[in-house]
PDB file of N, CA, C and O in Angstrom, chain B, residues numbered from 101:
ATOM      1  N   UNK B 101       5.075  -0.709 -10.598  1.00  0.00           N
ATOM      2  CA  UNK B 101       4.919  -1.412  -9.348  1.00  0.00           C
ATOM      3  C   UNK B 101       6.037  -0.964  -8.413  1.00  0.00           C
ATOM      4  O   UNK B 101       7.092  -0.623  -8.947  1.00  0.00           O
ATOM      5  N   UNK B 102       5.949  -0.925  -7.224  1.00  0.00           N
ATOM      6  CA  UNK B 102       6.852  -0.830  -6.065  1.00  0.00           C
ATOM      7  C   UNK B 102       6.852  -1.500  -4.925  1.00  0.00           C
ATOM      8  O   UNK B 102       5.933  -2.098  -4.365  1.00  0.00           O
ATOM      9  N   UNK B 103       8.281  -1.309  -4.543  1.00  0.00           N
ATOM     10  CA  UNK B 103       8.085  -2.945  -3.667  1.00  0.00           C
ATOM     11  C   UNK B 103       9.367  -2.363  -2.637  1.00  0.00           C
ATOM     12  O   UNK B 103      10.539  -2.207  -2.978  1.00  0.00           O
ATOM     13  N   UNK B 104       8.753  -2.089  -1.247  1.00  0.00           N
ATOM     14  CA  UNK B 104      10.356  -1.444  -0.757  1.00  0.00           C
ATOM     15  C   UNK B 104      10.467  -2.246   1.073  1.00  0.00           C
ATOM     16  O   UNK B 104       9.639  -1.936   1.929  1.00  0.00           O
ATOM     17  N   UNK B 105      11.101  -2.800   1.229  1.00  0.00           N
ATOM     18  CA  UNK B 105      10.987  -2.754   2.567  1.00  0.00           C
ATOM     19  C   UNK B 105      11.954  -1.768   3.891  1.00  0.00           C
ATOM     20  O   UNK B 105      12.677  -0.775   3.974  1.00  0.00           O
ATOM     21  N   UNK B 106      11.355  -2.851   4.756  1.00  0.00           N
ATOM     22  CA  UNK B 106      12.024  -1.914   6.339  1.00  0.00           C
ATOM     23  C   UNK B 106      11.286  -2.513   7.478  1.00  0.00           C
ATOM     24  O   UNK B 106      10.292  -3.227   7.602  1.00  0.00           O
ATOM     25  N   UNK B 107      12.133  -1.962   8.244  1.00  0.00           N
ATOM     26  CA  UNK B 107      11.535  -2.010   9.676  1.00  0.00           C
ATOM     27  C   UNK B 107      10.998  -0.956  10.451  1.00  0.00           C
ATOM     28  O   UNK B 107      11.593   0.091  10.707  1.00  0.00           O
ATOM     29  N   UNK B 108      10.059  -1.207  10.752  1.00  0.00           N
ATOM     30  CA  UNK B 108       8.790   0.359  11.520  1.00  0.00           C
ATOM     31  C   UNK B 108       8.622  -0.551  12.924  1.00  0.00           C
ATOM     32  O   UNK B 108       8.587  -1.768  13.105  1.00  0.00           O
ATOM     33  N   UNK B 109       8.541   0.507  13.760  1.00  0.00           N
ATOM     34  CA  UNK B 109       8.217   0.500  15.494  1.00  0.00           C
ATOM     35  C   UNK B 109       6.316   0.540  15.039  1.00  0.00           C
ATOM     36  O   UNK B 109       5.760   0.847  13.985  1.00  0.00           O
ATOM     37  N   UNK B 110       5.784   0.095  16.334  1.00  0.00           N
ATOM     38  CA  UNK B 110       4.528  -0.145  16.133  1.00  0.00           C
ATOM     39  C   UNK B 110       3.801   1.420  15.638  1.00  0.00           C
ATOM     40  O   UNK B 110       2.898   1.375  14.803  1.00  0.00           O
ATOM     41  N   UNK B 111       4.353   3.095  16.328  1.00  0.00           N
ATOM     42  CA  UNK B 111       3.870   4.080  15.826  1.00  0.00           C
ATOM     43  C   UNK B 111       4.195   4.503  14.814  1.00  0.00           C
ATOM     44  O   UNK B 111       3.796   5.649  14.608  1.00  0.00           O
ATOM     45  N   UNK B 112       5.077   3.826  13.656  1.00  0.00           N
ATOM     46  CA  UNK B 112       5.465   3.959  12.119  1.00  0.00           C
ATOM     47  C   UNK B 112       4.532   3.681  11.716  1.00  0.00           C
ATOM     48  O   UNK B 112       3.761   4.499  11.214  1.00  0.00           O
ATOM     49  N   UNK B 113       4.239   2.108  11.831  1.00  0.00           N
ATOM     50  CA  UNK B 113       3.390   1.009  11.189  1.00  0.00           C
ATOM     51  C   UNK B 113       1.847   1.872  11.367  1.00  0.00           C
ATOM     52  O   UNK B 113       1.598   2.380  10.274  1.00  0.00           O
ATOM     53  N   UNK B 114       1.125   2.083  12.035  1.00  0.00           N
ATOM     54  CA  UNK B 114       0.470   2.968  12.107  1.00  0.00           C
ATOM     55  C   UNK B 114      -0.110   4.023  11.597  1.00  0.00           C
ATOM     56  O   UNK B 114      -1.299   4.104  11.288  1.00  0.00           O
ATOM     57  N   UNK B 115       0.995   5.146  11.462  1.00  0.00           N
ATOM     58  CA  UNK B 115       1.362   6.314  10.813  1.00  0.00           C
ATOM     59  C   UNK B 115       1.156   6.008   9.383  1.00  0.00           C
ATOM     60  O   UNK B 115       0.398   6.678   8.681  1.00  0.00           O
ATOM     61  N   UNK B 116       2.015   4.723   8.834  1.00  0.00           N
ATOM     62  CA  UNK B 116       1.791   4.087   7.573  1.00  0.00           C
ATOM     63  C   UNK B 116       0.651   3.512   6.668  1.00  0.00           C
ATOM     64  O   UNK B 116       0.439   3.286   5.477  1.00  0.00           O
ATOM     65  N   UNK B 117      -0.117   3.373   8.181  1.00  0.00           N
ATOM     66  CA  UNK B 117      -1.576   3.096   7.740  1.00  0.00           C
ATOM     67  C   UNK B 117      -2.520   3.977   7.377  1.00  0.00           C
ATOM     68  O   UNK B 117      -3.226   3.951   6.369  1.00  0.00           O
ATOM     69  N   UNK B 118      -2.489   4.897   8.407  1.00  0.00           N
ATOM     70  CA  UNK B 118      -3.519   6.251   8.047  1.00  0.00           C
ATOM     71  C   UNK B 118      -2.870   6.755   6.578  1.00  0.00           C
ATOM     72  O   UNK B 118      -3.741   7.263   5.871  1.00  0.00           O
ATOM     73  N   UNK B 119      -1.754   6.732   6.064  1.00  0.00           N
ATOM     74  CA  UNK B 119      -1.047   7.570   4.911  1.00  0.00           C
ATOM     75  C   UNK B 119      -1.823   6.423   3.681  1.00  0.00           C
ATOM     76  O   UNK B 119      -2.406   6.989   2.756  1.00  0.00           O
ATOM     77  N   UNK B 120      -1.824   4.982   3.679  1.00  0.00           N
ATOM     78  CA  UNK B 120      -2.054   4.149   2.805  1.00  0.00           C
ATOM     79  C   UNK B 120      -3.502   4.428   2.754  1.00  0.00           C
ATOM     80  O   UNK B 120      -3.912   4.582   1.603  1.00  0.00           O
ATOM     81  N   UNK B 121      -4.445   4.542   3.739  1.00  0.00           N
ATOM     82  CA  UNK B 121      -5.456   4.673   3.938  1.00  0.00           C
ATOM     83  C   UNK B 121      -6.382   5.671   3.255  1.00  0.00           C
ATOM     84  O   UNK B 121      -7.546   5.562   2.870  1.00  0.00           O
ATOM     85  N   UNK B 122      -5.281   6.942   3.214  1.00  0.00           N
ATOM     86  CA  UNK B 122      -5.248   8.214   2.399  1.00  0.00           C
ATOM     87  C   UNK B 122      -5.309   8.120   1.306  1.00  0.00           C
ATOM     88  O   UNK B 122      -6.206   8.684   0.679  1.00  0.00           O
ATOM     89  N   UNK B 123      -3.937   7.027   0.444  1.00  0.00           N
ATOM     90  CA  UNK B 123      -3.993   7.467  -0.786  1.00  0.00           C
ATOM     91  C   UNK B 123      -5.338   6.623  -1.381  1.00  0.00           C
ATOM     92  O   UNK B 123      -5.882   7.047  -2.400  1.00  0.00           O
ATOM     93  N   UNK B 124      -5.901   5.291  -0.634  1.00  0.00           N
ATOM     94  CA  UNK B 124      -6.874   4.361  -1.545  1.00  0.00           C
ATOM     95  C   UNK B 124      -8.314   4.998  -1.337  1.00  0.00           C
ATOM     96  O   UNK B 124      -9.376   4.534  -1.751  1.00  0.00           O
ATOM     97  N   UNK B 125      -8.074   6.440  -0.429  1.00  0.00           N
ATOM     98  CA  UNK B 125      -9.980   6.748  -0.224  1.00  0.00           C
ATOM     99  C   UNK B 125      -9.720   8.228  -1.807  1.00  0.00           C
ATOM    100  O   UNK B 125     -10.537   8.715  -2.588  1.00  0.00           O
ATOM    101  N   UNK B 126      -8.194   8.455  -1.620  1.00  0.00           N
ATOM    102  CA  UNK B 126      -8.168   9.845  -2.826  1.00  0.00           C
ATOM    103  C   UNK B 126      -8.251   8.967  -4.221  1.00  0.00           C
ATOM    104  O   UNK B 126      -8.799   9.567  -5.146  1.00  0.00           O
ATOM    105  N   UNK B 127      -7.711   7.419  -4.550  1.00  0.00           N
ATOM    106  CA  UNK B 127      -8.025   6.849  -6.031  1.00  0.00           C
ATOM    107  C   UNK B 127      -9.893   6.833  -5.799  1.00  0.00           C
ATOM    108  O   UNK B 127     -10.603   7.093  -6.770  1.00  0.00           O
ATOM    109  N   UNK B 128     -10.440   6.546  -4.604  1.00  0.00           N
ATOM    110  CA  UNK B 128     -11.749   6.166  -4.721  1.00  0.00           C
ATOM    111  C   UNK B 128     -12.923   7.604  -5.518  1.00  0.00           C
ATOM    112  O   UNK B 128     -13.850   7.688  -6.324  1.00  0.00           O
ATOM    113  N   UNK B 129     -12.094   8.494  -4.636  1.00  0.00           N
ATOM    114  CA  UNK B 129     -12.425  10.244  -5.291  1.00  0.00           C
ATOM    115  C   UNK B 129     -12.191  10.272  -6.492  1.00  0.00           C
ATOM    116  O   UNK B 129     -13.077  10.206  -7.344  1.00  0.00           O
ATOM    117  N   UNK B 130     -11.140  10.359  -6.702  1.00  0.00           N
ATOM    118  CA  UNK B 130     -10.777  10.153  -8.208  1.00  0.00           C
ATOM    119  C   UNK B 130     -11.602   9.168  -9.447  1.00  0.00           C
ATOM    120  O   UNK B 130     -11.938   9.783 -10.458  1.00  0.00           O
ATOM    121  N   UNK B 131     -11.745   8.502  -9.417  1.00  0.00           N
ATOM    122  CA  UNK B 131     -13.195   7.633  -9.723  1.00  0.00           C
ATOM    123  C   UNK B 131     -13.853   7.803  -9.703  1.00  0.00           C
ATOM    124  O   UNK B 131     -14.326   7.590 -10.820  1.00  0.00           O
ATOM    125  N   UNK B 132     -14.864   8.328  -8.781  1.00  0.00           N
ATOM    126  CA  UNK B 132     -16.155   8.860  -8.739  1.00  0.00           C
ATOM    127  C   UNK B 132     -16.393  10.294  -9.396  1.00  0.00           C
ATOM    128  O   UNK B 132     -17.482  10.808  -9.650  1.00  0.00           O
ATOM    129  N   UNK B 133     -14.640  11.019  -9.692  1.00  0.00           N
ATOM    130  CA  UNK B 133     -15.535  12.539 -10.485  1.00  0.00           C
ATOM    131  C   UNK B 133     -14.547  12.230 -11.533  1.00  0.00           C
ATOM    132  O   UNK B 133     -14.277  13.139 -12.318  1.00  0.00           O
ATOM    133  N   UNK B 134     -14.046  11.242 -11.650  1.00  0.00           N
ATOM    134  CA  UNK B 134     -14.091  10.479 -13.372  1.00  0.00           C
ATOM    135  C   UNK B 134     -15.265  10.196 -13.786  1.00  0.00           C
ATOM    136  O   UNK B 134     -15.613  10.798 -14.802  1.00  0.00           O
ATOM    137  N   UNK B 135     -16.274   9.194 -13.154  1.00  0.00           N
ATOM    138  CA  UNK B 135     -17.008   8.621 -13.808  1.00  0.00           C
ATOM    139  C   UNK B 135     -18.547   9.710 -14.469  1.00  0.00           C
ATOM    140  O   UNK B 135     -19.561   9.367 -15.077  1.00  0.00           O
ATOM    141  N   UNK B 136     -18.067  11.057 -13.988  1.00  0.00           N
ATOM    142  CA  UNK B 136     -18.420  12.390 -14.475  1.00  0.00           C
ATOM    143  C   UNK B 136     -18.146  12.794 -16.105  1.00  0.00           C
ATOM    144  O   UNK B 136     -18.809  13.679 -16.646  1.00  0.00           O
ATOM    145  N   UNK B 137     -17.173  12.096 -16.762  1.00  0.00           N
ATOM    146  CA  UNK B 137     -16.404  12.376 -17.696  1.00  0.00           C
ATOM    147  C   UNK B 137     -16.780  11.102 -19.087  1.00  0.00           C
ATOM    148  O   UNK B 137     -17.027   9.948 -18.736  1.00  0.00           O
ATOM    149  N   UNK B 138     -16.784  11.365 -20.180  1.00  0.00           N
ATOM    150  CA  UNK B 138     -17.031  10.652 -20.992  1.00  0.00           C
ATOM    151  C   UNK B 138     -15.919   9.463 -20.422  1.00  0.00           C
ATOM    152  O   UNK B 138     -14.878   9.481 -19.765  1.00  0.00           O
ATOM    153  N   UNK B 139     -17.024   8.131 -21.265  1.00  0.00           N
ATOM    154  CA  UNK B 139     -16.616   6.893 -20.978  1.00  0.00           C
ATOM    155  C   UNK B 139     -14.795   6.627 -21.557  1.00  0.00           C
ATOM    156  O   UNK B 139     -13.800   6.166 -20.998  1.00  0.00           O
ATOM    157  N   UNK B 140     -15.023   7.107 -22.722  1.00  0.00           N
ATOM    158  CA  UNK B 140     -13.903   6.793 -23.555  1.00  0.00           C
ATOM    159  C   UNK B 140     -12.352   7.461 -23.153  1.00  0.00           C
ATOM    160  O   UNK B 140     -11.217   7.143 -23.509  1.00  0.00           O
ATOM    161  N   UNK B 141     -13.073   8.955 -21.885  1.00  0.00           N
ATOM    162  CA  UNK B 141     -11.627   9.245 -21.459  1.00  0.00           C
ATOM    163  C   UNK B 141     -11.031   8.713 -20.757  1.00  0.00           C
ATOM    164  O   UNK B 141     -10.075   9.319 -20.272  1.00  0.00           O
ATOM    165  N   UNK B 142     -11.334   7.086 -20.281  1.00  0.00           N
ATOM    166  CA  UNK B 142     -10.815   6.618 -18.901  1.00  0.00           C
ATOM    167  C   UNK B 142     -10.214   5.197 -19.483  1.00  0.00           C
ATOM    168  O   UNK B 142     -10.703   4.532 -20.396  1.00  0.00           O
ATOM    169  N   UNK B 143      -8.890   4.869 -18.632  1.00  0.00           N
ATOM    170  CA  UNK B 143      -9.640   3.184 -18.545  1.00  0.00           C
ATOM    171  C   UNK B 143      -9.283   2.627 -17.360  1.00  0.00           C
ATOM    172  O   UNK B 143      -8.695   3.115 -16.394  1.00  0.00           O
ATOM    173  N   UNK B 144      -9.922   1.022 -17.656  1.00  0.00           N
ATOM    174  CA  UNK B 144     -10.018   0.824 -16.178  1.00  0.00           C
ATOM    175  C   UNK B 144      -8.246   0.208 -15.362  1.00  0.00           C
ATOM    176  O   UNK B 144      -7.223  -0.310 -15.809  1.00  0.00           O
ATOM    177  N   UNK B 145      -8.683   0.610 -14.148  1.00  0.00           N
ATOM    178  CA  UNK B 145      -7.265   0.774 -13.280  1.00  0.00           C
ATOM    179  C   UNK B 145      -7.466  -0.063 -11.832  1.00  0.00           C
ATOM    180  O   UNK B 145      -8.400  -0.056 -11.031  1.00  0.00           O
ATOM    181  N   UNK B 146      -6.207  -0.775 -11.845  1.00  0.00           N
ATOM    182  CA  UNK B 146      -6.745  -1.378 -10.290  1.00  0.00           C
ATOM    183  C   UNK B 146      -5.528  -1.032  -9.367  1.00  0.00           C
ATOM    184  O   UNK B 146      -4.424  -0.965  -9.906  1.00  0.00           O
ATOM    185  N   UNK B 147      -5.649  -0.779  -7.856  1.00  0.00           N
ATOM    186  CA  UNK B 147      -4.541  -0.511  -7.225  1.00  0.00           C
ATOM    187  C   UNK B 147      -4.933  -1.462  -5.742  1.00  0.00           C
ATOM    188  O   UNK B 147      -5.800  -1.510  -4.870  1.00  0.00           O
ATOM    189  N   UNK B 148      -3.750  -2.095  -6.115  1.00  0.00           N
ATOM    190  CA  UNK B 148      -3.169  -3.068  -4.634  1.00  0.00           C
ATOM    191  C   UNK B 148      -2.739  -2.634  -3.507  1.00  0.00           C
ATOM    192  O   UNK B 148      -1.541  -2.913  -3.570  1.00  0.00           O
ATOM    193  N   UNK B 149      -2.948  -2.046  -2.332  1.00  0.00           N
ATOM    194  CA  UNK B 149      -2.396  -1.240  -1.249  1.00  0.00           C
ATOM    195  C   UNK B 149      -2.100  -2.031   0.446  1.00  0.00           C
ATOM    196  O   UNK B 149      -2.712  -1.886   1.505  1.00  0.00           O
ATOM    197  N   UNK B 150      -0.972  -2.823   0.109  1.00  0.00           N
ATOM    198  CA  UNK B 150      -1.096  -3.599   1.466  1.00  0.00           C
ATOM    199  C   UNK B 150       0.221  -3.224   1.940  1.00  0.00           C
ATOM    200  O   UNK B 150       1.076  -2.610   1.302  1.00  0.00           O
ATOM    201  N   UNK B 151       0.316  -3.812   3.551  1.00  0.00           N
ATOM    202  CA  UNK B 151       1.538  -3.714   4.163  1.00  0.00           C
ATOM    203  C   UNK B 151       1.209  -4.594   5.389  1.00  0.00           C
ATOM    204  O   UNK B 151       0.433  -4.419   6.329  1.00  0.00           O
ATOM    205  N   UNK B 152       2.333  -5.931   4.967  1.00  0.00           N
ATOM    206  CA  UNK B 152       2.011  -6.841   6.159  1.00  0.00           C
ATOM    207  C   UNK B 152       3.382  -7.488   7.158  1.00  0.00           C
ATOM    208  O   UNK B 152       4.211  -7.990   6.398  1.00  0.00           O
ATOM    209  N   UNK B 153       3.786  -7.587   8.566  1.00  0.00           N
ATOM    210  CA  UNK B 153       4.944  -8.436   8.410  1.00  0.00           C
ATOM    211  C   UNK B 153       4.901  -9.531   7.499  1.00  0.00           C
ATOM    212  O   UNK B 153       3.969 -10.215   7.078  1.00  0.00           O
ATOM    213  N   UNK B 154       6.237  -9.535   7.274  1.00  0.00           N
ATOM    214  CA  UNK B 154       7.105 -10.467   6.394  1.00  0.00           C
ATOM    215  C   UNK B 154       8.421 -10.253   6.465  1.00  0.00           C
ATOM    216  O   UNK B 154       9.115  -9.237   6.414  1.00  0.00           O
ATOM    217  N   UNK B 155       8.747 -11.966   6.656  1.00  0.00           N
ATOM    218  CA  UNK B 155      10.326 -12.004   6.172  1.00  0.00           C
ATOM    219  C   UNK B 155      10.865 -13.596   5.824  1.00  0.00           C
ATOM    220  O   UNK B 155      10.697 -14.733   6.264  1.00  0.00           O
ATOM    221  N   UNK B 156      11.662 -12.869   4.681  1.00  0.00           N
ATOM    222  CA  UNK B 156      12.255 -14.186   4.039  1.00  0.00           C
ATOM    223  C   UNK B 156      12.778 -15.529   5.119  1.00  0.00           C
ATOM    224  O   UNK B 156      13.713 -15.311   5.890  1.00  0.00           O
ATOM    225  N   UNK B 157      12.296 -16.504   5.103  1.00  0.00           N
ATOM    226  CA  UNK B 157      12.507 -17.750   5.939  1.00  0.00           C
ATOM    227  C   UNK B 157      14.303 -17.769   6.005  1.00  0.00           C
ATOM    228  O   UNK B 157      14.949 -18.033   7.019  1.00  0.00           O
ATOM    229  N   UNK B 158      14.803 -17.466   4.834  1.00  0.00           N
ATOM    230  CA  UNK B 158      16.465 -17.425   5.115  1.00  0.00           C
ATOM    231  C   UNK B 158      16.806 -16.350   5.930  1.00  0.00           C
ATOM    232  O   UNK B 158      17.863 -16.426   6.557  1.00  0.00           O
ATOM    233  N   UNK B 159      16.125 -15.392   6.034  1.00  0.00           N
ATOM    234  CA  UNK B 159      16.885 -14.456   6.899  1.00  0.00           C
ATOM    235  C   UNK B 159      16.434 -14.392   8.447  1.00  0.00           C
ATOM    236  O   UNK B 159      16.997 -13.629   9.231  1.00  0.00           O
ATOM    237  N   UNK B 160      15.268 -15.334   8.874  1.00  0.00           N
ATOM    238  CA  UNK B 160      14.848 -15.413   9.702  1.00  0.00           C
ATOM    239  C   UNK B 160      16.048 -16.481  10.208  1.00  0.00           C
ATOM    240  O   UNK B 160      16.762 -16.202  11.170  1.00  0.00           O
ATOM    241  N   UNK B 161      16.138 -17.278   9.728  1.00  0.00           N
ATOM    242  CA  UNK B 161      17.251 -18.466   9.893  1.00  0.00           C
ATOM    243  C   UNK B 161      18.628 -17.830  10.557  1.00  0.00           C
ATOM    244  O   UNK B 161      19.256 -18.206  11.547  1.00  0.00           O
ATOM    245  N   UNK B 162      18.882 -16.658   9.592  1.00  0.00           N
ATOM    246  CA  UNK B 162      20.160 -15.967  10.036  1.00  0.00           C
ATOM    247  C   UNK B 162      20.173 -14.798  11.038  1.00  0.00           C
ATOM    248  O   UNK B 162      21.054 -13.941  11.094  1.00  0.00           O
ATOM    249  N   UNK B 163      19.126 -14.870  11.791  1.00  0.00           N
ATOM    250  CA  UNK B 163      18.965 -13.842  12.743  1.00  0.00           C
ATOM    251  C   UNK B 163      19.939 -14.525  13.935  1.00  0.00           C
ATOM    252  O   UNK B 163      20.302 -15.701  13.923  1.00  0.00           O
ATOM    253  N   UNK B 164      20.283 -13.534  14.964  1.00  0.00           N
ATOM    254  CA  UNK B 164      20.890 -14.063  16.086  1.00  0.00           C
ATOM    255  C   UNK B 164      20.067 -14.683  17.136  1.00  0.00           C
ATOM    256  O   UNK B 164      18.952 -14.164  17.187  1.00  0.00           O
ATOM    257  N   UNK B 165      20.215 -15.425  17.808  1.00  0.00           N
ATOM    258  CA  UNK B 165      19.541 -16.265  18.799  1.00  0.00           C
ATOM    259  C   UNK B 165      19.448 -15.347  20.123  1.00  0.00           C
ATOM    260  O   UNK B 165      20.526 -14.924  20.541  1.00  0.00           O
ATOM    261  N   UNK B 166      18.221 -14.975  20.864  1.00  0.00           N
ATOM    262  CA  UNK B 166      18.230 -14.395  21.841  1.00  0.00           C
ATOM    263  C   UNK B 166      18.336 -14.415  23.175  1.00  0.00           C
ATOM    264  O   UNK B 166      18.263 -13.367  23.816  1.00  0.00           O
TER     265      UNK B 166
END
């Protein structure tokens, strides 16, 4: 599992999407010329692919006032 944060400008966030977007249509490929392959060479796999704001309520607390 991986778990990383940061801060992205709206054309990161973006950029980040088309790339996430990438890797969940290449597992979908991947699957489909698996399911080419005897049953027994596979097993089954699930992948979670999100990216949403978030931030910890304490650190929102400790931000500076604008």
């Amino acid at each position: 599992m991986l778990f990383v944060t940061g801060r992205l400008s709206k054309s990161s966030r973006e950029a980040m999407l088309v790339r996430l977007r990438r890797v969940a249509n290449e597992f979908a490929d991947l699957h489909t010329d698996d399911t080419r392959r005897p049953f027994d060479e596979s097993i089954a796999m699930h992948m979670l692919v999100a990216i949403r704001p978030w931030e910890l309520s304490k650190f929102a607390e400790m931000q500076r006032k604008k």
